[in-house]
C-alpha positions in Angstrom: 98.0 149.5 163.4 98.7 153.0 165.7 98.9 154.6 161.8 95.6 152.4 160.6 93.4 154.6 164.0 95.1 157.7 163.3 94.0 157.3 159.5 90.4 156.5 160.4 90.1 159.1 163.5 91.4 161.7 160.6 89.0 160.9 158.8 86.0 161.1 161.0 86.9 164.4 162.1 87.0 165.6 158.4 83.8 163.8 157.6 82.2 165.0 160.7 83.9 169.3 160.2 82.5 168.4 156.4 78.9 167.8 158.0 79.2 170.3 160.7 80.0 173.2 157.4 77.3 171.8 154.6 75.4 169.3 155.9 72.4 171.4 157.4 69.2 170.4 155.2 67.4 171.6 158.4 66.1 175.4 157.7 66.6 176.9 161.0 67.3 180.6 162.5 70.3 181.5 164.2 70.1 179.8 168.0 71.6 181.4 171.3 71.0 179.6 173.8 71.5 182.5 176.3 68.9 184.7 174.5 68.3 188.3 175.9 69.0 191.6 175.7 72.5 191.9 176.8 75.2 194.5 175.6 77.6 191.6 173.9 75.6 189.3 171.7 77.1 185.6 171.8 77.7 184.0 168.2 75.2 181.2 168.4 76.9 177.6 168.4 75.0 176.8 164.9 76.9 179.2 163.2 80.3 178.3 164.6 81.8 174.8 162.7 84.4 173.2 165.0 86.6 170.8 163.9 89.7 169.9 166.8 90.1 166.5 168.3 89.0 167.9 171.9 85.7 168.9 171.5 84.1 167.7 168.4 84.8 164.0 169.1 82.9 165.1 172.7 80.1 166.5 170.8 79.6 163.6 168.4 79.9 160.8 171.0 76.5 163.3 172.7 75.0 162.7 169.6 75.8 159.0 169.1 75.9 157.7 172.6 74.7 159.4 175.5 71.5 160.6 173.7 70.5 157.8 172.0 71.3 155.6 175.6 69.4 158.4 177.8 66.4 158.0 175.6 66.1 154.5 175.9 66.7 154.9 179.6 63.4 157.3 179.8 61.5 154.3 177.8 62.9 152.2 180.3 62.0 153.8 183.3 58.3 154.5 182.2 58.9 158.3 181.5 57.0 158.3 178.8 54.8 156.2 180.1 53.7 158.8 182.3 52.4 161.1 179.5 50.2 158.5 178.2 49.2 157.7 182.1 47.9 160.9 182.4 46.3 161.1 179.4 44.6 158.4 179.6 45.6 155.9 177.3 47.6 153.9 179.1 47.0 152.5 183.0 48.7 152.1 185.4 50.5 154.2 188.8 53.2 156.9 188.2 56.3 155.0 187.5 60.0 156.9 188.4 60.5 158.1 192.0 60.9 161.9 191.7 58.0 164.7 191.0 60.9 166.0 188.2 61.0 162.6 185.7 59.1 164.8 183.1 62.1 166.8 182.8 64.7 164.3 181.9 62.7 163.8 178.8 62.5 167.6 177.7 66.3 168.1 178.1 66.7 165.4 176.2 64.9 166.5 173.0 66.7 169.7 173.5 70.1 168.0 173.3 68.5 165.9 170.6 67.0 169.4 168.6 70.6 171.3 169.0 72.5 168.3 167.8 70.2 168.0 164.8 71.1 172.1 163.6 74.3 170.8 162.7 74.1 167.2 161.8 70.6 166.7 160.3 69.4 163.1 161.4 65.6 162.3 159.8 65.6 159.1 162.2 66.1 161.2 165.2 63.8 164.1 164.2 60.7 161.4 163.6 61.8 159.7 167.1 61.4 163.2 168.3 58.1 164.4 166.6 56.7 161.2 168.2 58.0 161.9 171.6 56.0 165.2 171.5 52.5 163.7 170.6 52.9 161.6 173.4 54.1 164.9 175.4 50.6 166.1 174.3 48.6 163.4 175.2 49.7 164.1 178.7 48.9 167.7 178.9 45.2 169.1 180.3 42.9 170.9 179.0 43.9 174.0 180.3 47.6 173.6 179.5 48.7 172.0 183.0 51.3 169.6 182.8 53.4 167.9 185.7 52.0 164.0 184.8 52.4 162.7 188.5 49.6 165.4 190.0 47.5 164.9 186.5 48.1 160.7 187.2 47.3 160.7 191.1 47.4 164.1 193.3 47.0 161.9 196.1 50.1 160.0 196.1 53.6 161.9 195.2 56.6 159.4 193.9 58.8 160.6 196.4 58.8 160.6 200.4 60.0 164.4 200.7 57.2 165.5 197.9 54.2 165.6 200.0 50.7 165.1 198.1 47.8 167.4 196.8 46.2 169.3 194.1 48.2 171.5 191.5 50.0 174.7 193.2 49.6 173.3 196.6 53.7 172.8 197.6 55.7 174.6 195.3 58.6 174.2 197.6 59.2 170.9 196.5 56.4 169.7 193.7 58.8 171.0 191.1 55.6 171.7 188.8 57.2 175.0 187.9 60.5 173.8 187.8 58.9 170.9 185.0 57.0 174.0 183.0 61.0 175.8 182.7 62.7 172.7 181.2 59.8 172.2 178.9 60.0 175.8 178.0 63.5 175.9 177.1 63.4 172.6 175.3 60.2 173.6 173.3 61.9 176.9 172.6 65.1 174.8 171.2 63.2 172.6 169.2 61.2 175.5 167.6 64.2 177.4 166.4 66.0 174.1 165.5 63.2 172.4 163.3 60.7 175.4 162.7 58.1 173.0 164.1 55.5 174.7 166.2 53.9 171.5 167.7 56.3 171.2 170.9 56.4 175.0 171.2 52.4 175.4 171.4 52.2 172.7 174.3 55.0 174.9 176.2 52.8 178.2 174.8 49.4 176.8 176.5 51.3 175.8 180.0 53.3 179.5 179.8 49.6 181.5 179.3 48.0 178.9 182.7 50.8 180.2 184.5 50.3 184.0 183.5 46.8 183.6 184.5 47.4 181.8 188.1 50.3 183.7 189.4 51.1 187.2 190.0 49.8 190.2 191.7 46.4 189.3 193.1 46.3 185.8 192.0 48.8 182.9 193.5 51.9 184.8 194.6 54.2 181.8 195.3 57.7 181.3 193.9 58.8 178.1 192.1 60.5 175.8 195.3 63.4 175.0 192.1 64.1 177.7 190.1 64.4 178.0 186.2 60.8 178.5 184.9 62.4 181.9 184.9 65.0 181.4 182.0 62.3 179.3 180.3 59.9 182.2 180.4 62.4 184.3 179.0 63.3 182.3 176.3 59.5 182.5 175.0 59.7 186.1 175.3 62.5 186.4 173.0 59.9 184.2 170.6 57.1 185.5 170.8 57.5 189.3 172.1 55.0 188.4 175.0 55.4 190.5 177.4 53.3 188.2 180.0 56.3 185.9 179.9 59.1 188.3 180.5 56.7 190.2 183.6 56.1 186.6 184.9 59.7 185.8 185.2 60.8 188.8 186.9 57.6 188.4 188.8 59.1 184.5 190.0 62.3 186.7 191.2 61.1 190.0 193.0 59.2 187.5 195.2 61.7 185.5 196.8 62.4 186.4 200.3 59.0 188.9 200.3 57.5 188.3 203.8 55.0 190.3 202.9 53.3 188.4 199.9 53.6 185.1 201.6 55.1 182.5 204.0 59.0 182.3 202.9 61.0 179.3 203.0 64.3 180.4 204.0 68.5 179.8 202.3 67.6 176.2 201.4 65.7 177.7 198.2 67.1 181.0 198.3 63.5 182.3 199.7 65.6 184.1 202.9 66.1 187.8 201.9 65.3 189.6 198.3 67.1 188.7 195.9 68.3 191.6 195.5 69.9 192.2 198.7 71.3 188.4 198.2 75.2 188.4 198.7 76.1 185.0 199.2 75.9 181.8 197.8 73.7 179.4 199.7 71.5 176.7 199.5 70.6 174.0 196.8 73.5 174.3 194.3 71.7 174.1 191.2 68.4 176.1 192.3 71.0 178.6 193.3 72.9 178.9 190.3 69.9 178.8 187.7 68.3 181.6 189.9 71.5 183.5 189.0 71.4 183.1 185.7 67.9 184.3 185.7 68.5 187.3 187.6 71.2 188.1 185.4 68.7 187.9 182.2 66.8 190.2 183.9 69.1 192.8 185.4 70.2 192.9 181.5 66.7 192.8 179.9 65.8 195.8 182.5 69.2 197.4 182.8 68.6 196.9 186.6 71.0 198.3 188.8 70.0 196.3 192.0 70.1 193.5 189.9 73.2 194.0 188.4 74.6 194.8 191.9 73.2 191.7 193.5 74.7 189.6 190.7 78.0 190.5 191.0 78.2 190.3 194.7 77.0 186.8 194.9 79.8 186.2 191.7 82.5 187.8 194.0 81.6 185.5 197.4 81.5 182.0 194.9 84.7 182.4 193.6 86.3 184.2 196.3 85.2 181.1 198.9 83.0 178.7 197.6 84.2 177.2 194.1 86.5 173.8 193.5 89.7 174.3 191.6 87.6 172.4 189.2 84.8 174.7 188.6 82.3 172.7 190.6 80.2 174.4 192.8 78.0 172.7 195.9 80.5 171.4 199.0 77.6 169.3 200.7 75.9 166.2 200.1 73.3 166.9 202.3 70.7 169.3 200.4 73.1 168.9 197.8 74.0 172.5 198.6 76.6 175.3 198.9 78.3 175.0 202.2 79.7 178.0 204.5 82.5 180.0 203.0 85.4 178.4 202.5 84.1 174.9 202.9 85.5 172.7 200.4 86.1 169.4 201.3 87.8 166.5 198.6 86.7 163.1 199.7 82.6 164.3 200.1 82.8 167.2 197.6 79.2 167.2 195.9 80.2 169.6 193.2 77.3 168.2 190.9 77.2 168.2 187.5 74.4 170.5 187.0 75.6 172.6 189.2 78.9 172.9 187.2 77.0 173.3 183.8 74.5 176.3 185.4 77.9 177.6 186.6 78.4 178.0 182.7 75.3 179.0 181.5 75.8 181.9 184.4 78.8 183.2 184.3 78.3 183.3 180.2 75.5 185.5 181.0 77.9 187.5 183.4 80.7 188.3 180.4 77.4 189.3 177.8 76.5 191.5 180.0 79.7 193.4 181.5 82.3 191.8 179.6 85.2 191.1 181.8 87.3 188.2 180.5 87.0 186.9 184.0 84.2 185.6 183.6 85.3 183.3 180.6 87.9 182.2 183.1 85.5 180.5 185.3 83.3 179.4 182.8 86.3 177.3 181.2 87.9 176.0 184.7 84.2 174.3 184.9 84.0 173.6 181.2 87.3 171.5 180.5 87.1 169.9 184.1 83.9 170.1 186.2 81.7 169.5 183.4 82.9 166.8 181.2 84.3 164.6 184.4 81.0 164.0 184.8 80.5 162.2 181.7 82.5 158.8 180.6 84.4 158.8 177.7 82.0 156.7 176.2 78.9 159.2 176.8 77.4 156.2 178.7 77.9 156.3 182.6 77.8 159.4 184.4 78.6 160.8 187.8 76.3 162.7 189.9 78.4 164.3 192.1 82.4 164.5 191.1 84.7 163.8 194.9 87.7 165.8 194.6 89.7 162.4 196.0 88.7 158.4 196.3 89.5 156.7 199.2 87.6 153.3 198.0 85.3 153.2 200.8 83.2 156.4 201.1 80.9 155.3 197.8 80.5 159.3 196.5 78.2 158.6 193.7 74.7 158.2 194.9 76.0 155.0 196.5 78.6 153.6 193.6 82.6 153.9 193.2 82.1 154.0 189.4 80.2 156.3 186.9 76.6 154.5 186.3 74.2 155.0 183.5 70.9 156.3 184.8 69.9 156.9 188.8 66.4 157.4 190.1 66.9 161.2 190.0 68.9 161.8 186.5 69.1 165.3 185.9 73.0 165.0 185.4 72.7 162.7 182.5 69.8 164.7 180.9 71.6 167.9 181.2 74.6 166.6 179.5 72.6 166.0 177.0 71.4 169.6 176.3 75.0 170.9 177.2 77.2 169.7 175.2 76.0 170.1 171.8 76.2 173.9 173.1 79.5 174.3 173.6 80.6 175.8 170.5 78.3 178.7 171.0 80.9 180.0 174.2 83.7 180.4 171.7 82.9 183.4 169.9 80.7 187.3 170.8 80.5 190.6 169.3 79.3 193.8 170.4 79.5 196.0 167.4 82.6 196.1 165.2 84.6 194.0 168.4 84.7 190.3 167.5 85.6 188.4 171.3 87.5 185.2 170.8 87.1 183.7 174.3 88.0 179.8 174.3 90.6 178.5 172.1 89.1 175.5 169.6 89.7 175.4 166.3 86.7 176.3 164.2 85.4 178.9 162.1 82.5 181.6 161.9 81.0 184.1 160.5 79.9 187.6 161.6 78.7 190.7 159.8 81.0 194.1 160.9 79.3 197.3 159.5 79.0 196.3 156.1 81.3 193.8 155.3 81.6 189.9 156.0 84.3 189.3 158.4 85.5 185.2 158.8 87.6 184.1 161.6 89.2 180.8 162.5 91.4 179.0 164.9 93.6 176.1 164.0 94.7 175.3 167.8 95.8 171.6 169.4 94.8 173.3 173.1 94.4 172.5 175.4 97.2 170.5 175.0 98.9 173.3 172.9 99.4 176.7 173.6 99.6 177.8 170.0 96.5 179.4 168.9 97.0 180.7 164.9 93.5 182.8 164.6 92.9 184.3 161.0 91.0 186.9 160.5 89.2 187.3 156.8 87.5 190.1 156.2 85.3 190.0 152.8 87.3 193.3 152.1 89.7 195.6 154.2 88.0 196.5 157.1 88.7 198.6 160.7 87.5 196.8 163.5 88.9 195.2 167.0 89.7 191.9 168.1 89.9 190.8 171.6 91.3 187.7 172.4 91.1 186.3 176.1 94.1 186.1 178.1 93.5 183.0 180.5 93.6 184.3 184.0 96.2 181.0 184.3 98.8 182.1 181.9 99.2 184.9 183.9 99.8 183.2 187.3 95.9 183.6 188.6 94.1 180.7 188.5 90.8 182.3 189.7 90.1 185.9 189.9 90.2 186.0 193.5 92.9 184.9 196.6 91.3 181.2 196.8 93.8 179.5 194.6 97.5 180.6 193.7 100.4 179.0 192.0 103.3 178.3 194.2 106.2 178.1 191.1 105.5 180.9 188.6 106.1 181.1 185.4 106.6 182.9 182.3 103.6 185.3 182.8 103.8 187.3 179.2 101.7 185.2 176.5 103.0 186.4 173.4 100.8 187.7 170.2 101.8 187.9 167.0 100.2 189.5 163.9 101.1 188.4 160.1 104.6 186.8 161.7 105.5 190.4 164.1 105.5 190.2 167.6 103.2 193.1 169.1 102.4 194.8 172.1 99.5 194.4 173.3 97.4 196.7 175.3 95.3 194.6 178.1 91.5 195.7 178.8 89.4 193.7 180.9 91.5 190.4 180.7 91.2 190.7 176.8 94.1 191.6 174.6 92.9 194.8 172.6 93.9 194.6 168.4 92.3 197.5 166.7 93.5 197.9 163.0 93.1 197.8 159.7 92.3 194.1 158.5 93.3 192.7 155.4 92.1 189.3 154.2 95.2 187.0 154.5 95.7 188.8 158.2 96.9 185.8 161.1 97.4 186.2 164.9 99.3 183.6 166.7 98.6 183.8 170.4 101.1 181.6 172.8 100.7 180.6 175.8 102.5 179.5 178.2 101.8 174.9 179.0 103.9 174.8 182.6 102.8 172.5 184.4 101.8 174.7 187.5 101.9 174.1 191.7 98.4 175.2 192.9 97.9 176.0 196.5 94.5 177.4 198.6 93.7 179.8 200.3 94.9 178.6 204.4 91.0 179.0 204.9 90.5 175.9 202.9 91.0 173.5 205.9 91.0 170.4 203.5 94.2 171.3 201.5 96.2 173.3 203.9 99.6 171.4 203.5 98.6 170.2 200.0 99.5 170.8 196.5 97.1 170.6 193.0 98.7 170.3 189.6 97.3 172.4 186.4 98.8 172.2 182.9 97.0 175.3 181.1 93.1 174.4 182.2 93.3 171.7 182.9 93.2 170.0 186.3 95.0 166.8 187.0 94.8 164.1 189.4 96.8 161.2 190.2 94.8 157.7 190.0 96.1 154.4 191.9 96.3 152.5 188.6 99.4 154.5 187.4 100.5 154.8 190.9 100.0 151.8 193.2 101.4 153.8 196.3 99.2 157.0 195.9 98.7 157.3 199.7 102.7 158.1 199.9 102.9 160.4 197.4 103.8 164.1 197.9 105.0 167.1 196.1 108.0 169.0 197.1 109.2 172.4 196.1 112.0 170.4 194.2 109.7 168.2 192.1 110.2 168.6 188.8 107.5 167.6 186.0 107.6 167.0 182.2 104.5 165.9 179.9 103.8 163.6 177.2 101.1 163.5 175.0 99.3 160.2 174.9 97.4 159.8 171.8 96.4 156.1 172.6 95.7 156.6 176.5 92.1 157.7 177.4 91.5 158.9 174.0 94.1 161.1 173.7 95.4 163.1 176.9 98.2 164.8 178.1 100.3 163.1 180.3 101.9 164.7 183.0 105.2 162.7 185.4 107.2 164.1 188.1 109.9 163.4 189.3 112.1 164.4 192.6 115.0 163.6 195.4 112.9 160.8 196.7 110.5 158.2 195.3 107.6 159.3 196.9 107.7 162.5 194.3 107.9 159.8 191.7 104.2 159.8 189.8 102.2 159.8 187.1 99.1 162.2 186.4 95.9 162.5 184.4 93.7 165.0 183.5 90.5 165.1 186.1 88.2 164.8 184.2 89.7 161.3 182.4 89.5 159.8 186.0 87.6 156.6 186.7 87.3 155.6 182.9 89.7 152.7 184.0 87.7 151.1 186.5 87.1 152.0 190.6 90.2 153.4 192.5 91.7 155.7 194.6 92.2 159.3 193.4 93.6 162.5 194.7 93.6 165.8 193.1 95.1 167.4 195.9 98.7 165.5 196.9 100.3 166.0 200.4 103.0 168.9 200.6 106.5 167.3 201.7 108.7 169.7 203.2 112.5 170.1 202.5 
């Protein structure tokens, strides 16, 4: 029976790399996701096929599962509804309980439009097209779309969203916030399908808001930020220079007392942006507003912004990040906390905020190309992110607790992942995410080719003249091998840098907030065409510059010690505690492999050895320990596994028992 799965999951994953390599009747262009002007140009995910039993299985269950179930949930829930509300072909109140429910639909067909790039689906591409004529029927005359105002100005769905006529609250109406998801998702189904439709509704609503806002017209801000990125995104369309001017426009004024009534940390409206230097405020407004500012301190070549960027980078990672990636210590305002406040049991650490920790810090490596970067972008890609999806793609969590004590109910009132909530960005954004993922693998500036995460797959980029292919075949991260060939059409000179994981060199962050109490071997080894070289390091990145020959191979290994992490003593919630990592990924122990988790501890002593499971959560890496006494005795799982058994107590951080 185990050899009848392997058989059949072999074969998906060769059907599926088959489809992922020839099956694109779709004529499309070449999609970044993170388009602008930046120094290092990211290989788009549509040209990169992936084929490892991490990620592609990950990928494919978003295109089977959670899409599929989160559009039904929008039919459910009356989203659509609210288009045809609007527009006056259907009756009715606003139905959903948050100004935002537009969204949810828009990230979904943006999910649905990257997924389709690789895998064609013609079912899924006519459920679309019909999603964006009822999309139209909601939008006004003059290009206005929010559907609740359109529907009934006087009444807002939520308590906190007070009523009124268009522009009135921008602090918390989200109009703006609506306009940036549909921007991006009409700019994803453009380049995906070539189909104009979705992109002129998201044209008509760009050109209202070039002609109310701006310099003696409205001068507000957007309350939630990411109208900016959209704007950008139909810049890099159409060359409109409106768009780009309007996004930067969104950005100078935040904090500007002098244009208009601010409305302090909580939206990041305090100071300028510019003279921002720490993290505060609403998570995710917080982090998209990053990402926006580091479009434009690229597009511009911006010194205050590039300045202002970085010094907001250095305080989140320094003092405000979760060994998982997550960002966002407080449920309340769902926001960043004071430095160094990081608490387990009531972590918020949302699961947008995690994935616009990615999309920034992506944006942060294009544009000064420090390895470093990559390093947090993967500690929130391989845990942070995908913990807050079930293996199944069908329940999610909203926020992701750092421990579970079974009584403090973490997720938006439930112990378990659920499948929708009244407020489903999380779900949604999954959605659009993860059919993404393969676009953070590769980059190029020039004639250097940057392999930054380690899945096998394969691409193809032009270096001067000639076609160069490169490839991974890689098990990681339950593997440290990493054979990478590189296929030049003909012999070619050109450089490859391959990331070296801030991990395997004993620093799990780039900064003093986590270390690893047992180091270990701290010299990954590179080989090329079977010799072991030396390596010069440069920015995190491993430095090959040579003459490449067709059948050329690199083998990077790294080190798979299962590592000790302790924080910094100004985390007051794991002084005295101890964190486990196995390359990047975090574990945590669960009560259903260890009945007496509130005994266990970790000594200096324990010792731990790992076993790969291929029949346990779909396949994970199982880590025991074992030491002088029982209570070192214990079994852990990757984090972001956890809960996909059923409610129960959970720790990632274990008490430390002293010898």
């Amino acid at each position: 029976m185990a050899k009848t799965k392997s058989m059949k999951g072999n074969c998906l994953f060769i059907i599926l790399s088959f489809l992922l390599l020839f099956g694109c009747s779709i004529k499309k262009e070449d999609i970044n996701t993170q388009q602008a002007n930046y120094p290092i140009l990211g290989i788009p995910f549509n040209k990169v096929q992936i084929s490892d039993n991490f990620w592609l299985p990950k990928i494919e269950t978003n295109r089977t599962a959670t899409i599929p179930a989160s559009f039904k949930k929008c039919e459910e829930m009356g989203r659509l509804d609210n288009f045809l509300i609007a527009g006056g072909k259907m009756e009715g109140e606003v139905k959903g309980e948050m100004p935002f429910d537009d969204t949810d639909v828009y990230k979904i067909i943006e999910g649905a439009s990257y997924s389709m790039t690789t895998i064609p689906d013609p079912k899924l591409d006519a459920y679309v097209d019909s999603l964006i004529e009822i999309i139209a029927v909601g939008q006004e005359e003059d290009g206005y779309l929010t559907t609740y105002k359109t529907i009934d100005p006087t009444n807002a769905p939520a308590n906190w969203c007070p009523a009124g006529d268009r522009w009135e609250d921008l602090v918390c109406s989200h109009e703006l916030y609506n306009s940036g998801h549909m921007f991006e998702a009409a700019a994803a189904h453009y380049l995906a399908t070539g189909k104009r439709d979705f992109l002129d509704i998201a044209l008509k609503n760009a050109d209202l808001l070039v002609s109310v806002f701006g310099p003696g017209k409205n001068q507000d801000v957007p309350g939630h930020q990411i109208v900016e990125t959209g704007l950008i995104k139909l810049y890099q369309i159409t060359d409109k220079k409106e768009y780009l001017d309007l996004a930067r426009y969104f950005l100078d004024g935040r904090g500007d007392s002098t244009r208009r009534e601010t409305w302090g940390p909580y939206t990041q409206d305090h100071k300028p942006v510019t003279e921002q230097e720490e993290a505060v405020g609403h998570a995710v407004r917080a982090v998209y507003m990053y990402a926006g500012m580091t479009d434009i301190a690229a597009l511009f070549s911006d010194e205050a912004y590039k300045n202002a960027v970085n010094r907001i980078w250095e305080n989140v990672v320094t003092k405000k990040m979760y060994i998982t990636g997550g960002v966002g210590a407080r449920h309340d305002g769902e926001a960043f906390g004071e430095n160094y406040e990081l608490p387990n049991l009531t972590a918020y650490s949302e699961t947008c905020a995690a994935i616009a920790n990615v999309y920034w810090n992506y944006r942060m490596f294009l544009l000064f190309g420090d390895s470093k970067y990559i390093d947090v972008l993967e500690r929130s890609l391989y845990n942070g992110v995908i913990s807050g999806v079930a293996l199944d793609g069908k329940a999610f969590f909203y926020p992701n607790a750092l421990e579970c004590n079974m009584h403090y109910h973490f997720n938006r009132g439930s112990l378990e992942r659920e499948p929708w909530f009244d407020c489903s960005c999380c779900p949604s954004n999954l959605c659009r995410f993860m059919p993404s993922v393969p676009g953070y693998i590769y980059a190029q500036e020039d004639d250097v080719l940057y392999v930054n995460l380690f899945v096998e797959s394969t691409t193809e980029v032009i270096i001067g003249e000639t076609s160069v292919v490169i490839g991974q075949e890689t098990k990681y991260p339950w593997e440290g091998d990493v054979k990478i060939s590189v296929t030049p059409q003909k012999e070619a000179n050109f450089t490859v840098k391959i990331r070296i994981p801030g991990w395997s060199v004993n620093q799990p962050l780039p900064s003093d907030l986590y270390h690893y109490s047992n180091t270990g071997k701290t010299n990954p080894e590179l080989k090329v065409n079977n010799e072991k070289i030396v390596y010069s390091i440069e920015n995190g990145y491993a430095v090959l510059t040579r003459n490449w020959a067709p059948t050329d191979e690199i083998v990077l290994s790294l080190p798979m010690d299962v590592r000790k992490v302790k924080a910094n003593e100004m985390v007051e919630d794991d002084r005295g505690k101890v964190a486990l990592e196995r390359g990047p990924i975090v574990y945590c122990i669960e009560e259903f492999d260890n009945p007496e988790i509130d005994d266990l501890k970790i000594s200096k002593n324990t010792n731990f050895t790992s076993t790969f499971n291929p029949d346990l959560l779909k396949g994970i890496e199982v880590v025991k320990s074992s030491g002088v006494s029982e209570v070192e005795d214990f079994t852990a799982v990757p984090y972001y596994v956890w809960n996909n058994r059923g409610a129960n107590k959970m720790k990632v951080w274990l008490p430390e028992k002293l010898d």
